[in-house]
C-alpha positions in Angstrom: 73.1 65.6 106.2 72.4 67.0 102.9 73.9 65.1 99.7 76.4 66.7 97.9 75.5 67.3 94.4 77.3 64.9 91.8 79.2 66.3 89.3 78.4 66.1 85.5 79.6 63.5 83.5 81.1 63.9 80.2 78.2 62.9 77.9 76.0 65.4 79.6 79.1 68.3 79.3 79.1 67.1 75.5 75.3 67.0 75.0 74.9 70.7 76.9 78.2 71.8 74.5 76.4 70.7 71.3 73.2 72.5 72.3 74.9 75.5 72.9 76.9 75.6 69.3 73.5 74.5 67.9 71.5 77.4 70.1 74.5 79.7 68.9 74.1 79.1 65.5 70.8 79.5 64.9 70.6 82.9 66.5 73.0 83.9 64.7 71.7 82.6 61.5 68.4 83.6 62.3 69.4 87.3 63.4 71.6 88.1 60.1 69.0 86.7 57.8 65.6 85.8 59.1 64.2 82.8 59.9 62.9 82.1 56.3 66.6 82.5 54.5 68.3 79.7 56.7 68.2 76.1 56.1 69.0 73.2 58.9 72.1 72.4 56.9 73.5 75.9 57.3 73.1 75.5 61.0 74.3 72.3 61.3 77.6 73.6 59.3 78.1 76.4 61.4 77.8 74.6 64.8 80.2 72.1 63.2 77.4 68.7 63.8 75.6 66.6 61.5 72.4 67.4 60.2 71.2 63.9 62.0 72.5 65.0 65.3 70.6 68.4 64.8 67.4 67.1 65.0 68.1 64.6 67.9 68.0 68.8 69.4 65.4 70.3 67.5 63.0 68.3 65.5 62.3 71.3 63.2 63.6 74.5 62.3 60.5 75.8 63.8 62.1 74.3 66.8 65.0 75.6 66.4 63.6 79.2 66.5 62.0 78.5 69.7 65.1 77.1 71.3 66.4 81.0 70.4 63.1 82.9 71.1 62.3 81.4 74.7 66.1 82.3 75.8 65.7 85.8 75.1 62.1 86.0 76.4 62.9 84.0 79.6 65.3 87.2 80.1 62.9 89.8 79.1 60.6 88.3 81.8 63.1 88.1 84.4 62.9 92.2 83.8 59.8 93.2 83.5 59.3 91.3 86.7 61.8 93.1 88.5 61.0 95.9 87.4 57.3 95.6 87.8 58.0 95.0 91.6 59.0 98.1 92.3 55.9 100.2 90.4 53.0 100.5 93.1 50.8 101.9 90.1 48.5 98.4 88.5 48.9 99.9 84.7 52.3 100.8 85.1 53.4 98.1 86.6 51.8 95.6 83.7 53.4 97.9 81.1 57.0 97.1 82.9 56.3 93.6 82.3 54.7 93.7 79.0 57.4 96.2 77.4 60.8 93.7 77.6 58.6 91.1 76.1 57.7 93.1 73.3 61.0 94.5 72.7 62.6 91.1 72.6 59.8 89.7 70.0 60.6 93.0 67.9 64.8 92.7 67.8 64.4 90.5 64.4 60.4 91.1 63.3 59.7 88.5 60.9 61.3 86.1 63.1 59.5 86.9 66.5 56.0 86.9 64.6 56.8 83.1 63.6 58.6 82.6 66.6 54.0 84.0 68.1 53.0 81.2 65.3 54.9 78.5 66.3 53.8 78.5 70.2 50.2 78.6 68.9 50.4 76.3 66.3 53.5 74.4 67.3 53.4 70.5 68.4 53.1 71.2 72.4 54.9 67.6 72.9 58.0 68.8 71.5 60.4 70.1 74.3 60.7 73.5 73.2 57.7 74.3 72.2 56.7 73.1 76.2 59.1 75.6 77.3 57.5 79.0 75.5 54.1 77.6 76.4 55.8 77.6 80.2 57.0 81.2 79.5 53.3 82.5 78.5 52.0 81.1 81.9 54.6 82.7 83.4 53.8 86.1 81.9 50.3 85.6 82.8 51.3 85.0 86.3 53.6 87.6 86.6 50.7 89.9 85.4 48.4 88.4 88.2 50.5 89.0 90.8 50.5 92.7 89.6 46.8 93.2 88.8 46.0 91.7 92.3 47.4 95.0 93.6 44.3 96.3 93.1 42.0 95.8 95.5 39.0 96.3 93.2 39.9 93.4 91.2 38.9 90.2 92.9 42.2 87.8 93.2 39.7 84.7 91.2 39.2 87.7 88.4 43.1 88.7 88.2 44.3 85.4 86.4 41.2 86.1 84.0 42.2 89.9 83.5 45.5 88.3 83.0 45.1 86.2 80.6 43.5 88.8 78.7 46.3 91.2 78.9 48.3 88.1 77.4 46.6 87.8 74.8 45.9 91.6 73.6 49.9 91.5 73.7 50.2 88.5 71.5 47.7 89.5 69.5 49.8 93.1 69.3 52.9 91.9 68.4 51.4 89.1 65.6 48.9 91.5 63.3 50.1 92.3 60.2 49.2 95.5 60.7 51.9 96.0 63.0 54.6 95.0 61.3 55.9 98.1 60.3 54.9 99.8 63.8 57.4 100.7 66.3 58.2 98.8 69.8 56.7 102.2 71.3 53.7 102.1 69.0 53.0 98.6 69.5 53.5 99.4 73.5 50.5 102.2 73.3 48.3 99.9 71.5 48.2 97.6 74.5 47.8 100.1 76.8 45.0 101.8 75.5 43.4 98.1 75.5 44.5 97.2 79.1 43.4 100.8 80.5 39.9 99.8 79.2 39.6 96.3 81.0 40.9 98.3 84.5 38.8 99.1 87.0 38.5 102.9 87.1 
């Protein structure tokens, strides 16, 4: 007989209402002036906590901008996977799962390039900084499971193929030299790199 599940108790209900004022706040903050231009103290004010009971969230405000990122690029994955399943053609369907992520790291530019520093140079111990490093091998899977489509491409080479895929988008979206370049631009760039590692 299965167990029935028990309900929350009020310091977990507190502790996932703080996180949500705090994760509020800082996109917010972040979105209206860049993650360089806000302080902890500013997001502390505005999700009404102490400055101490921040950081028992977020040990940093790198942190804190990956608490916002990974929210928005969990979503973006969720759609480019669903809409990857429905693409029979390989480079179109790795495009469909590339674009959202791109478009997401692009709403607030200076912010999504830090957001591509902090998960490589980040402190992988810390919680959130896990959770985008989760969301990469996620990508990388959901890329897999599309590049396998291809018969030509041995399923031991697909995670490899993968992986690079992953890393000419990160790559994309992080150059400086992109920073003025459109989500479109930025979206041909990587597929003119992925046509080339294809099978033709």
């Amino acid at each position: 007989m299965p167990v029935a599940p028990q309900p929350v108790g009020r310091r977990e209900r507190n502790k996932q209402a703080k996180l949500d004022r705090i994760t509020a706040a800082a996109r917010e903050l972040f979105a209206e002036h860049g993650i360089d231009e806000v302080t902890t103290q500013q997001i502390a004010d505005r999700a009404d906590i102490g400055t101490g009971t921040l950081f028992l969230y977020a040990k940093s405000k790198g942190e804190l901008l990956l608490l916002v990122q990974n929210s928005g690029y969990a979503d973006a994955l969720v759609r480019g996977k669903a809409a990857a399943g429905a693409i029979p053609d390989v480079l179109e369907a790795v495009m469909a799962i590339v674009r959202p992520v791109v478009e997401c790291n692009r709403t607030q530019i200076e912010n999504g390039r830090t957001y591509l520093r902090e998960i490589v140079f980040g402190d992988p111990e810390e919680p959130h900084h896990r959770d985008a490093l989760h969301l990469t091998f996620q990508t990388e899977e959901a890329i897999t499971v599309g590049l396998r489509r291809d018969r030509r491409i041995e399923p031991a080479d697909a995670a490899a193929l993968a992986h690079v895929v992953s890393a000419i988008m990160f790559l994309s979206m992080a150059a400086t030299t992109n920073v003025a370049s459109t989500v479109d631009e930025i979206l041909r760039e990587i597929r003119d790199q992925v046509q080339v590692i294809l099978p033709r």
